[in-house]
C-alpha positions as CSV (number, residue, x, y, z in Angstrom):
1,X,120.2,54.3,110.5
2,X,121.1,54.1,114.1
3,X,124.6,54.0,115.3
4,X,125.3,51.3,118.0
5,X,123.3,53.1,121.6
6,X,121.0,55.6,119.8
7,X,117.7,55.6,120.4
8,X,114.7,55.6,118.9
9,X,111.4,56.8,119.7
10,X,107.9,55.7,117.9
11,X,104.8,56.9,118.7
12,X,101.6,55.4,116.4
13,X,97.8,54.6,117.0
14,X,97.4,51.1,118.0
15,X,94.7,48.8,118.8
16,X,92.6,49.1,115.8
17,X,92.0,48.0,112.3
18,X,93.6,49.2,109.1
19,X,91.9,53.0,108.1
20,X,91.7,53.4,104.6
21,X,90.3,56.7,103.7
22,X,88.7,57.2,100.4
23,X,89.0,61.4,100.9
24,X,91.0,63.8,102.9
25,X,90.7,67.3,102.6
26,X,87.9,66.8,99.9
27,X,90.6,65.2,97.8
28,X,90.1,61.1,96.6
29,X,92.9,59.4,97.5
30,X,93.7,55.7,98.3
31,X,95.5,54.9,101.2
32,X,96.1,52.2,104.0
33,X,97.1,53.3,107.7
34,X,98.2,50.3,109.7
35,X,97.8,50.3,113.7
36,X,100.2,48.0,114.8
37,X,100.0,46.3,117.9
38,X,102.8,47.6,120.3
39,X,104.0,43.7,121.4
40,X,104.4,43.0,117.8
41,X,106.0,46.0,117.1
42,X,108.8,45.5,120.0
43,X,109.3,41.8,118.3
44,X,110.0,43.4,114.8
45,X,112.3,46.2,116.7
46,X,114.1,43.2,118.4
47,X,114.7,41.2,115.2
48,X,116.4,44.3,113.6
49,X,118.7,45.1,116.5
50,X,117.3,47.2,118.9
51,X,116.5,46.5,122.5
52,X,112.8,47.7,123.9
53,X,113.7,49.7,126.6
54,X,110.0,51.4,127.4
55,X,106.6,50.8,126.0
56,X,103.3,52.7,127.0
57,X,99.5,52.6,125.7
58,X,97.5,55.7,126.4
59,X,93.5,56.1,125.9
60,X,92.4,58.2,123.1
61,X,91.6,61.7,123.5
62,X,88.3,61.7,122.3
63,X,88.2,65.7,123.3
64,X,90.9,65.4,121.0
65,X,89.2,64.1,117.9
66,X,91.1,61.0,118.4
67,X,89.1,57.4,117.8
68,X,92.6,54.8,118.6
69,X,94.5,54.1,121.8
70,X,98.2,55.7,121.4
71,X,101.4,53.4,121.3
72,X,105.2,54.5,122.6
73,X,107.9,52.2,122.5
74,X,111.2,53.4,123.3
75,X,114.2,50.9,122.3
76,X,118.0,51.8,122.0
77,X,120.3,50.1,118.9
78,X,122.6,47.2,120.0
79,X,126.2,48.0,120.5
């Protein structure tokens, strides 16, 4: 829980559809990683109190291993 003017920072892959991985680390598992799209997340932020201050969209580092853009949104609880 935020108090009234703290922050809070996100950072998630965006831009791409749900991964659901039947295996990681050689072990079966059943999962569902949403990629949200950064607008949409602001709205939901917004509806629960908190004002979008900052939001930026980077490319994936495909050096990296990474396959999704990268989302920041940085919003601050209402007083």
């Amino acid at each position: 829980m935020l108090e009234p003017g703290g922050w809070l920072l996100a950072a998630f892959q965006t831009d791409a559809e749900t991964f659901r991985p039947n295996h990681l680390r050689d072990i079966a598992v059943s999962l569902e990683f949403h990629r949200p799209d950064p607008a949409a997340f602001g709205t939901l932020l917004d509806s629960h109190g908190l004002d979008v201050d900052a939001t930026t969209v980077r490319a994936a580092d495909v050096e990296a291993g990474e396959r999704t853009r990268q989302a920041y949104v940085l919003a601050r609880r209402r007083a």
